[in-house]
N, C-alpha and C positions, 0 to 999 in steps of 0.2 A: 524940312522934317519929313521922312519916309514913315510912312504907315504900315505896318505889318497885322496884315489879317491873321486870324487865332482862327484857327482848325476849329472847325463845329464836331461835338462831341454827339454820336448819334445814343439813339438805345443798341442798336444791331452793331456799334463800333465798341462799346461797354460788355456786351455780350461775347462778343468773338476775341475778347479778351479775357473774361472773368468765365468762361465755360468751359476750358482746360485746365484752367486752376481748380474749381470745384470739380470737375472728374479727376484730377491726381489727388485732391484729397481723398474724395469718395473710393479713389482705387484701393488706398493707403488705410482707409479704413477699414475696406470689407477686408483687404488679408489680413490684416491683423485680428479678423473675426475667424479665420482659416487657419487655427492653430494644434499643435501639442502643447499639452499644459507641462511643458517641464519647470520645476525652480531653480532658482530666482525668476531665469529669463522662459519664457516661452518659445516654442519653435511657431512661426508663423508663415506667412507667404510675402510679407513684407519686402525683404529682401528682393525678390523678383518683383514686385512692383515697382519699386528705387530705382533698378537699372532701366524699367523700363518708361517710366516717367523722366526721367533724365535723358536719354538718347532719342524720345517723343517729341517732348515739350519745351527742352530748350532750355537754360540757369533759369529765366525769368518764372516759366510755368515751377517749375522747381524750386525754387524758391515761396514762391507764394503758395503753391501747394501744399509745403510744408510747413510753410508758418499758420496757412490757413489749418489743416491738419491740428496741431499742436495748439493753434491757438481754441477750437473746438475741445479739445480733451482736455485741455489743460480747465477749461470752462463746466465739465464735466459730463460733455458727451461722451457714452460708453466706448472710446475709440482704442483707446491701448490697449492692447493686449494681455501686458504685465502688470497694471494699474495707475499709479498718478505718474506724471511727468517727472515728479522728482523723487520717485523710488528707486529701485532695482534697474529699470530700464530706460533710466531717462536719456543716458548718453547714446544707446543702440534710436532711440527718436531721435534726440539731434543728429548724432550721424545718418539717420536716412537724409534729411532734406540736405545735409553740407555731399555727401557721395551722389545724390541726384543731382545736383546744383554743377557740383563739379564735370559728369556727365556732359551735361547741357552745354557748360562752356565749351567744353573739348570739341562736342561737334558744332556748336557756332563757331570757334577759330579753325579747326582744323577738317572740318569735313566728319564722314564716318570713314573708319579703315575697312581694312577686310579683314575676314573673321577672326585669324589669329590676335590681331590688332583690338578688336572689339572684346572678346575674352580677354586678352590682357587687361583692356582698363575694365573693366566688369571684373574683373578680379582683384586692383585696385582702388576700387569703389569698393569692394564687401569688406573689403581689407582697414581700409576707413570707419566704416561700420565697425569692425571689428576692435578697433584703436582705441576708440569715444566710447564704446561700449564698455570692454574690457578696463579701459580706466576709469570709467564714472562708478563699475560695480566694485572696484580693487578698492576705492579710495570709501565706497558705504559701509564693506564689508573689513577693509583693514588689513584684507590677505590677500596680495597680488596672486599668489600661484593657485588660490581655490577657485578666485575670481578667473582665473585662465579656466579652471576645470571645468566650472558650470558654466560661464560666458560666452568659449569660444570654441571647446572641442567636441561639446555634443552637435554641434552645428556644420562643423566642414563639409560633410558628407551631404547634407540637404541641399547647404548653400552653393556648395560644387555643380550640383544638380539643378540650381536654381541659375547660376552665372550660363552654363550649356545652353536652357532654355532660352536665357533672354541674348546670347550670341548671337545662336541658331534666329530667331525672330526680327533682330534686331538687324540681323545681316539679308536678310531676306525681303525686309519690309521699310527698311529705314531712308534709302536711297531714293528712295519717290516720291 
């Protein structure tokens, strides 16, 4: 009979775990404090945190980040921007942590690209966002083409601006 010693669990091994998942929450929360008040949906900085907690932190932090996130507001930390989890905005919250998530896996299988590369899927992330959002507010509201109106077109133009920023940073900082 072989004996298999079990990895001792430190505090500093618990920590360097659990300290990037509480800063992609905390990220995720201040932008969403970082808003235009439009309705239904709010414009926030959200978005640009997503991409860049995703291309950071990897699915895992991304994932926990966001459940940690969600699991906070859903609790009733003043964390959404739009209000409970299952209003107007709920699908634009889950799609952040499934478009960070997805992120994360891309550059744990495949590396990061270069920049064209990285904009593209940073453009396919918001786009995700946009998918979950745009169908969670279609199916509250009943009317897919109002729900495109409010959900998704007062937004291109930030979010374009917001995919650029985290390109440009991501392409610059991500590789080291």
């Amino acid at each position: 009979m072989k004996l298999v010693a079990t990895p001792r669990v430190t505090l500093a091994g618990q920590a360097a775990w659990l300290l990037p998942i509480a800063a992609g929450a905390a990220a995720l929360a201040i932008a969403a404090q970082i808003r235009i008040p439009f309705w239904p949906v709010p414009m926030t900085m959200q978005v640009l945190a997503v991409l860049l907690i995703g291309w950071f932190g990897g699915m895992r932090t991304a994932l926990g980040s966001g459940a940690l996130y969600l699991g906070l507001g859903a609790a009733g930390l003043p964390f959404f921007a739009g209000g409970a989890l299952f209003g107007p905005t709920g699908g634009y919250l889950v799609g952040f942590v499934l478009a960070a998530a997805a992120l994360g896996a891309w550059r744990e299988r495949c590396g990061v690209p270069g920049l064209a590369g990285i904009a593209a899927l940073n453009l396919a992330a918001t786009g995700l966002i946009y998918a979950l959002g745009w169908g969670w507010l279609a199916a509250i509201t009943g009317d897919p083409a109002a729900a495109f109106a409010a959900g998704v077109v007062p937004f291109l133009l930030g979010d374009a601006l917001k995919i650029a920023v985290a390109s440009l940073v991501v392409a610059r900082f991500a590789r080291r």
